[in-house]
C-alpha positions as CSV (number, residue, x, y, z in Angstrom):
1,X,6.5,26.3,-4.2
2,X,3.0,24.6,-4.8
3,X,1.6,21.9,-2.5
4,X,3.1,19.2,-2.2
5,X,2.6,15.6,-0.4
6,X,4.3,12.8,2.1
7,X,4.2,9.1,0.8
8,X,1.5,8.9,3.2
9,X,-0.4,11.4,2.8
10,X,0.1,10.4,-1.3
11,X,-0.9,6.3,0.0
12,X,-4.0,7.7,1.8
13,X,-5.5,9.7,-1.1
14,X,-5.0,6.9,-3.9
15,X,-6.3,4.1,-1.7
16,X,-3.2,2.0,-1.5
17,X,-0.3,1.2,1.1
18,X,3.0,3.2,1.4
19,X,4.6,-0.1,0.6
20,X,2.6,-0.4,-3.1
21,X,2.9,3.5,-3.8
22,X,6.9,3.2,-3.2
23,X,6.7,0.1,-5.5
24,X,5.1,1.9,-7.9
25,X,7.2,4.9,-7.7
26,X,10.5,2.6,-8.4
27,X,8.7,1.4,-11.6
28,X,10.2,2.5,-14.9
29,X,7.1,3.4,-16.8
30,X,6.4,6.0,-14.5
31,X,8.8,8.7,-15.4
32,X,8.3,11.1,-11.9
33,X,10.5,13.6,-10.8
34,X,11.9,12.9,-7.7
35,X,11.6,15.9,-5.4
36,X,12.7,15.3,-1.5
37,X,12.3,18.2,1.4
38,X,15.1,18.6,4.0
39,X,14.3,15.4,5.7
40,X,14.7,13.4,2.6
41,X,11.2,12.5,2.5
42,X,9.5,11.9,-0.7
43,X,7.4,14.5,-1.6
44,X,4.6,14.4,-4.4
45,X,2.5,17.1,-6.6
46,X,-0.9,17.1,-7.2
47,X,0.5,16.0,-10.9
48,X,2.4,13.1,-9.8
49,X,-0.9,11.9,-8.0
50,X,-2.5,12.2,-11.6
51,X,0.0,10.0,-13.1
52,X,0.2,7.5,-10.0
53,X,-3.9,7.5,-10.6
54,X,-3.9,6.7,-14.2
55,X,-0.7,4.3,-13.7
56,X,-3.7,2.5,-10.9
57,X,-6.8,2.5,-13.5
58,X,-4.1,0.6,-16.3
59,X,-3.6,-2.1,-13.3
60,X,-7.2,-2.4,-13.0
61,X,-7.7,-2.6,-16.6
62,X,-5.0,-5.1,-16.6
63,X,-7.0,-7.4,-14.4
64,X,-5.2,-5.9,-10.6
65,X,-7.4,-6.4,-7.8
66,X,-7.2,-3.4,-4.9
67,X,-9.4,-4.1,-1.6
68,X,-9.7,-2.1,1.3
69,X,-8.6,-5.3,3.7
70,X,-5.9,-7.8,2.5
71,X,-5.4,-10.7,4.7
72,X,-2.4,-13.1,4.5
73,X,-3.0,-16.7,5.5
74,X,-1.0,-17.1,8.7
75,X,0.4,-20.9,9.2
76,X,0.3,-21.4,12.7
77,X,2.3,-24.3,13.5
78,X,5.2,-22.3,11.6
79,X,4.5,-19.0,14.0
80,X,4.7,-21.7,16.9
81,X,1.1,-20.7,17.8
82,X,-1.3,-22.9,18.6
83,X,-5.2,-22.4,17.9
84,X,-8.1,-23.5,20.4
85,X,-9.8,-26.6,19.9
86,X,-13.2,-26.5,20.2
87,X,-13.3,-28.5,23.0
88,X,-11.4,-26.3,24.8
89,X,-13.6,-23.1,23.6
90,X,-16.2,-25.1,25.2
91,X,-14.5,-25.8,28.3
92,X,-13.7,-21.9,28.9
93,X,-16.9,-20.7,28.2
């Protein structure tokens, strides 16, 4: 048995989240076979990385965006957070 990889492990060398590799994985044009260990964890081979690495340069092609950092806009009034005023910045330092 060759070497084989965890969806993490997998995330961490293509650059992308466990939640995006998964997605990927589920997508039909990406004809993988699915090999599990004993644990049921997904396991991947140096050529599914290949294929997961070309199936990334067509997004990028196709106009996809990947960045190290992706931040969400956070509403705070819905989270029931409330933000400092400046006022109040000033008054604490």
């Amino acid at each position: 048995m060759g070497s084989y990889l965890t969806c993490g492990q997998a995330a961490r060398k293509l650059r992308v989240s466990i939640s995006t590799l998964k997605r990927w994985v589920s997508e039909p044009e990406l004809e993988m076979e699915e090999l599990r260990n004993r644990n049921g964890w997904r396991l991947f081979s140096e050529e599914d990385l290949g294929h997961l690495r070309d199936y990334k340069r067509q997004l990028r092609r196709g106009g996809k965006r990947f960045t190290d950092i992706t931040l969400l806009p956070i509403n705070v009034k819905e989270k029931g957070l409330s933000r400092p005023s400046s006022s109040n910045m000033q008054a604490i330092a």
